[in-house]
Steps between C-alpha positions, in 0.01 A plus 500: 500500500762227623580206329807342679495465838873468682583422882799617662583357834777637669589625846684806396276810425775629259528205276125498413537819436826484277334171311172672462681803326670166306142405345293589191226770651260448224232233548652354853373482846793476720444307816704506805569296782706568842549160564435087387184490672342813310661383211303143522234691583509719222600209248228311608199763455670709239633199260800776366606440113881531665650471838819685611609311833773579752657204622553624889211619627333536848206298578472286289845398264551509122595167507149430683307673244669365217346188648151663531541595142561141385219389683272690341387376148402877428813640551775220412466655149549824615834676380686516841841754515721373832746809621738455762803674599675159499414232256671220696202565799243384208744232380483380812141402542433511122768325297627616163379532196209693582193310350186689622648861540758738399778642754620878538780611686475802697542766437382489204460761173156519286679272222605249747140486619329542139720178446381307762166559429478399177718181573237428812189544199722218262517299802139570594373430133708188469328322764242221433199610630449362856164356590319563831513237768100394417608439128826299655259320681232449218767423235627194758135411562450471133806279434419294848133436326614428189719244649273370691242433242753336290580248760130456591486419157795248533313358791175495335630257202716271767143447692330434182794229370477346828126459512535345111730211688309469801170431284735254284628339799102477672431356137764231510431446889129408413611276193776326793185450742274374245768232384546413905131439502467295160830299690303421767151450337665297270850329604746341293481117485 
């Protein structure tokens, strides 16, 4: 029975075969993809527990989904090994230090890779967990009530302080009009 569940999207037939060979067989279902698009594809209805990514690929590019990846709330905490035959390519679109996934150069030995996969699960496990866009949303609701009660409350207590002084000012406007009327009634000599 398989535990661990690892995608490998590459182009070339020969290096998911020679990073297959790479992995532990015991307890893993290896996954592979031809391309980005079966990759995403694969990422998004397999949820792997690591993904090995080329960085050129037809289709649909590394670089593009790397950005799929990140999207995804699932799979940002996914370990995530980059390989690329030049590093500067990734640099390019993805600047250095590599936050959110380790690099290999190819080619590439099993220590090399063993390496990167273990600093991609440190990375991975470092993370803060990331919270879906509905939690986003009902985390901001929750502050945006909260706030909102609090200065209904604020308003609440000015209305109330200004009613106090309006009935104070009706009160001294009635004891005004009943001194006109005791003026008038009554005038001074």
């Amino acid at each position: 029975m398989t535990t661990n569940t690892i995608l490998v999207i590459d182009d070339s037939r020969m290096i998911r075969i020679r990073v297959k060979q790479m992995l532990p067989e015991e307890n893993v279902e290896i996954l592979e993809a031809r391309d980005g698009k079966e990759g995403v594809d694969l990422i998004r209805s397999q949820i792997p527990r690591l993904i090995i990514l080329d960085f050129l690929l037809p289709k649909m590019s590394g670089w593009e989904v790397f950005q799929e990846i990140q999207k995804e709330p699932q799979s940002q905490t996914t370990p995530l090994v980059l390989m690329s035959g030049r590093k500067e390519e990734v640099a390019e679109k993805i600047p250095e230090p590599f936050e959110n996934f380790a690099f290999v150069e190819k080619p590439f030995e099993k220590e090399q890779l063993v390496e990167a996969i273990q600093e991609a699960e440190n990375k991975a496990s470092s993370r803060p967990p990331i919270t879906s866009a509905p939690e986003k949303q009902a985390e901001a609701d929750s502050v945006e009530v909260s706030t909102l009660a609090a200065e209904l409350g604020a308003l609440t207590e000015k209305v109330e302080n200004m009613q106090a002084e309006i009935d104070t000012l009706n009160k001294r406007m009635g004891q005004v009009v009943g001194f006109i009327r005791k003026l008038r009634e009554n005038p001074p000599r």
